[in-house]
C-alpha positions, 0 to 999 in steps of 0.5 A, a space after each residue: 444267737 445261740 443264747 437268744 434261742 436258750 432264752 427262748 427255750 427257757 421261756 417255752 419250757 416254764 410255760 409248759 410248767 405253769 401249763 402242766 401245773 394248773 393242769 395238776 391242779 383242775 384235775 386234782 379239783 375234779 371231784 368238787 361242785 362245779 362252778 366258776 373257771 379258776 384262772 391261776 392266782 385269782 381262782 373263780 373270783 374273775 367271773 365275779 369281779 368281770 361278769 356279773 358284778 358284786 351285789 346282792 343278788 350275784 351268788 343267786 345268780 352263779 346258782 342259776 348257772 351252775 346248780 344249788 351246789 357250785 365252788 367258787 375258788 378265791 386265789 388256790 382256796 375253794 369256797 363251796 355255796 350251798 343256795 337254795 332252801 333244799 341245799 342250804 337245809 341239807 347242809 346246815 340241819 341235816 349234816 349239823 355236826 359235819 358243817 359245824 366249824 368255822 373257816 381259819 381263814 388268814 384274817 379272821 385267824 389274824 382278828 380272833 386268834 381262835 379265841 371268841 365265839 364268832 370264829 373259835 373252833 373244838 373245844 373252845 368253841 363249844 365251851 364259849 358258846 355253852 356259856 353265852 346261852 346260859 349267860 344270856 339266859 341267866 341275865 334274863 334274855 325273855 324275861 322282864 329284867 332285859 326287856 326293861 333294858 330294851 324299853 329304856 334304850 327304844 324310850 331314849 331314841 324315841 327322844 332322838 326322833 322326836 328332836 327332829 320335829 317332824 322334819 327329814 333326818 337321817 335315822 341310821 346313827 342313832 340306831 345304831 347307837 341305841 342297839 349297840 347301848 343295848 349290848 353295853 348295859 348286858 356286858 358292862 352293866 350300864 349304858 354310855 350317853 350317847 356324847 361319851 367319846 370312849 362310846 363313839 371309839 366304840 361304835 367307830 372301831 365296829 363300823 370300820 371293821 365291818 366296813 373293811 370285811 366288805 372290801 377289796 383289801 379284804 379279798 386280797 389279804 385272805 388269798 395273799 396274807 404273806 405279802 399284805 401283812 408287809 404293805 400299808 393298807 386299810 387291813 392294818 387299821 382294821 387289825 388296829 381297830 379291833 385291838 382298841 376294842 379289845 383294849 376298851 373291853 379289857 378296861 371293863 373288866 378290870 374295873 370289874 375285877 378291882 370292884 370284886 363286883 361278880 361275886 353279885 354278878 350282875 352282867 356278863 363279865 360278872 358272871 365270866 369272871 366268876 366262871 373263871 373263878 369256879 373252873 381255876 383247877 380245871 385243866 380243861 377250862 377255856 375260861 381266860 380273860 382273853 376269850 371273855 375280851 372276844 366273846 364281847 367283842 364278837 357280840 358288839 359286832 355281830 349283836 349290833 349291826 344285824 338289828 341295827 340294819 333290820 331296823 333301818 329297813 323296817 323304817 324304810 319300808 313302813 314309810 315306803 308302804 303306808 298302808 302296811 304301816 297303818 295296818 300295824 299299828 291299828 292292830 297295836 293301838 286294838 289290843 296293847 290297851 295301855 302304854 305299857 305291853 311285853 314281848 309276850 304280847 307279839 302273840 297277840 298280834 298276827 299282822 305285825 308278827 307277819 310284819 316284823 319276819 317279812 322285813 328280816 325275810 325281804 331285807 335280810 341284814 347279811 349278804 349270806 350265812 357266815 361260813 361254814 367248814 366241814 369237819 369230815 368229807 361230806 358227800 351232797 348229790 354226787 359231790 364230795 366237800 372234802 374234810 377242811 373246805 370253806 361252805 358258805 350257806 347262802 341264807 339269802 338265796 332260801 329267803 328270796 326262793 322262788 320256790 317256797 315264797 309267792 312273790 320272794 321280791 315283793 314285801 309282802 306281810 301275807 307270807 306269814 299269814 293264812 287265809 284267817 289273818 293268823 300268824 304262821 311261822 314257816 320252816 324256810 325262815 331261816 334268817 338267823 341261820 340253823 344247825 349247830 351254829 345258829 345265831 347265838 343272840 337269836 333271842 335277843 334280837 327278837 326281843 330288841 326289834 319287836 320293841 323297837 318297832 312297837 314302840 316307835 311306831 305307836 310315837 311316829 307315823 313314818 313318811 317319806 320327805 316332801 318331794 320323794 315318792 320313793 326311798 331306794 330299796 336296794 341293798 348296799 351289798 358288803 358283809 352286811 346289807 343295809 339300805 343305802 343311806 335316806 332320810 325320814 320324816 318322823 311325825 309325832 302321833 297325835 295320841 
């Protein structure tokens, strides 16, 4: 009996613990946005994955509970969403520099090792990205020599589309191949066919990645790294996958190495290698092959997958609304006289302007903004985001505010247009992000999607396949948000 009751007693004072300890913890967590109940172990991630249910639409959602400004906890981290126009334009442009870096969190600092762009901090970051917009610049981003690059590849899968005689396809793949050639021929200095295996290793290795960053393994490794990094799991193939891409990107760029090829430099690992070169006596270069392996596999991923899907959705929702695709190329067929036209020529065109931005506005091609992390306490209506904090800017929320957009739901082209059919560019379109860590390919992905689009629309009509009177336009809800999987007829144009 008597060690029953020193059981019981055990028991009673180790509840009182956790019971005074999480007490600790909510009032040491007082100062942050509200948000979500953090429960022990799980955080806020309950209200989520037993409330409202994961998709598109859920940090909306929590925003309409507890404010622009809330925190989400994710095991013990904390996680502060910015939503809405106002809160994320405060955030991302006014305090630029204070939500400049990116979150270490365990997987990504397992993934990038702090090397790269995409997920780099300080000096390295600032460095890396330095040279990827004057790289960019040099290799002709907005200038004849990419757009050419550009043409070919839209040229190549126009042939794909064509194979299909009209009959319903599946467009997804090689899209997706077509965007991601796009990168290779900037990087490597060529484009692969589209049966190379190393290719498909490629497009494989950056669609898995993709895949697990959408996943519950993913969720469970960033808030329980110690354990997952000794269990079996899909975080281990993830973690192989990019290494087989860093393994094909360092084989690039020895054979550039061997071939001395960038005392010409023709394509980016020319011109970093001779970068490399230049900065060798320099103590504070940041220039090694290994952030040179990272800076290209960051823009395979990021560069791929957000054209890739924004064009995806262009497909679905000109065959989903032919009336707005008929008005398109009428205006295309109006002004480009000749086969040929430049990027230069989307000044010419209001109507498929307004287009193209309505389709990255109403279907933007992440979930939300990539995070952010403040790099000092930052006050924001009466709340303190202590120094070191997670921000995530729901980019999303500003595109679908009801505030700033007639009809935020709807596809509707009119967003961007005045009442004269002129093309008016808005502050709230933030689709590729803002402040010190605006999208670095912003450029690029313009360029791609406006000659994609121009060009496959002036060689198909796109239409839905015979029987179906609708395809589904909504999202499928991970680090990116591509529609869910549909078929298309693409029928060749008389002209």
């Amino acid at each position: 009996m008597r060690m029953e009751g020193t059981g019981i007693v055990f028991i009673v004072l180790l509840a009182i613990l956790l019971l005074l300890n999480y007490l600790k913890q909510q009032w040491s967590r007082r100062h942050f946005p509200p948000g979500p109940l953090s429960l022990p172990l799980i955080g806020g991630v309950w209200r989520i994955k037993f409330g409202i249910g994961w998709n598109v639409e859920t940090l909306i959602k929590l925003a309409e509970q507890y404010g622009d400004i809330f925190t989400v906890w994710a095991g013990h981290i904390p996680v502060v969403v910015l939503s809405g126009f106002q809160a994320v334009k405060e955030g991302l442009i006014d305090h630029s520099e204070d939500f400049s870096e990116r979150p270490l969190t365990p997987f990504f600092t397992t993934l990038a090792r702090g090397k790269g762009v995409a997920f780099s901090n300080g000096h390295t970051w600032k460095q890396q990205r330095r040279f990827g917009l004057v790289t960019l610049r040099k290799l002709g981003v907005g200038k004849k020599s990419v757009e050419g690059q550009i043409e070919e590849e839209s040229r190549q899968l126009a042939e794909v589309f064509a194979h299909e005689k009209g009959q319903p396809f599946d467009p997804a793949l090689p899209i997706t191949n077509s965007i991601s050639n796009v990168i290779c021929a900037m990087t490597f200095g060529y484009r692969f066919p589209l049966e190379d295996e190393t290719f498909k290793e490629l497009i494989d290795a950056v669609a898995f990645t993709l895949k697990f960053a959408r996943s519950l393994f993913y969720g469970l490794y960033e808030m329980f790294p110690w354990l997952m990094k000794h269990l079996p799991g899909p975080h281990k193939k993830a973690f192989r996958a990019t290494e087989m891409l860093l393994s094909l990107i360092k084989k690039e760029i020895q054979k550039h190495k061997e071939q001395k090829s960038f005392q010409e430099p023709q394509d980016f690992i020319d011109f970093y290698l001779l970068e490399i070169e230049k900065r060798k006596n320099d103590p504070t270069s940041t220039y090694d092959e290994e952030n040179l392996a990272q800076d290209i596999h960051d823009l395979f991923v990021a560069g791929t997958e957000t054209t890739a899907t924004s064009l995806k959705w262009a497909i679905l929702l000109l065959a989903n609304h032919p009336d707005i695709q008929d008005k398109a190329y009428k205006e295309m067929e109006d002004v480009l006289c000749s086969s040929s036209f430049s990027y230069q020529d989307l000044k010419k065109l209001p109507y498929t302007n307004a287009v193209l931005h309505e389709i990255q506005r109403s279907k933007h091609p992440l979930l939300f903004g990539l995070p952010r992390q403040t790099t000092k306490d930052v006050k924001m209506r009466g709340c303190l985001i202590p120094k070191g904090t997670a921000v995530m800017p729901n980019v999303r929320s500003v595109l679908l505010d009801p505030e700033h957009w007639d009809s935020p739901k709807e596809f509707n082209p009119n967003h961007f247009l005045d009442q004269n059919g002129h093309f008016v560019a808005r502050e709230e379109y933030l689709a590729f992000g803002a402040g010190a860590r605006v999208c670095l390919g912003e450029h690029l992905a313009r360029m791609e999607f406006f000659i994609f689009l121009v060009n496959l629309l002036r060689a198909f009509r796109f239409q839905l396949p015979p029987g179906v009177k609708e395809l589904n336009e909504e999202p499928e809800a991970g680090l990116t948000a591509p529609p869910h999987p549909y078929k298309v007829c693409a029928v060749p144009r008389c002209s």
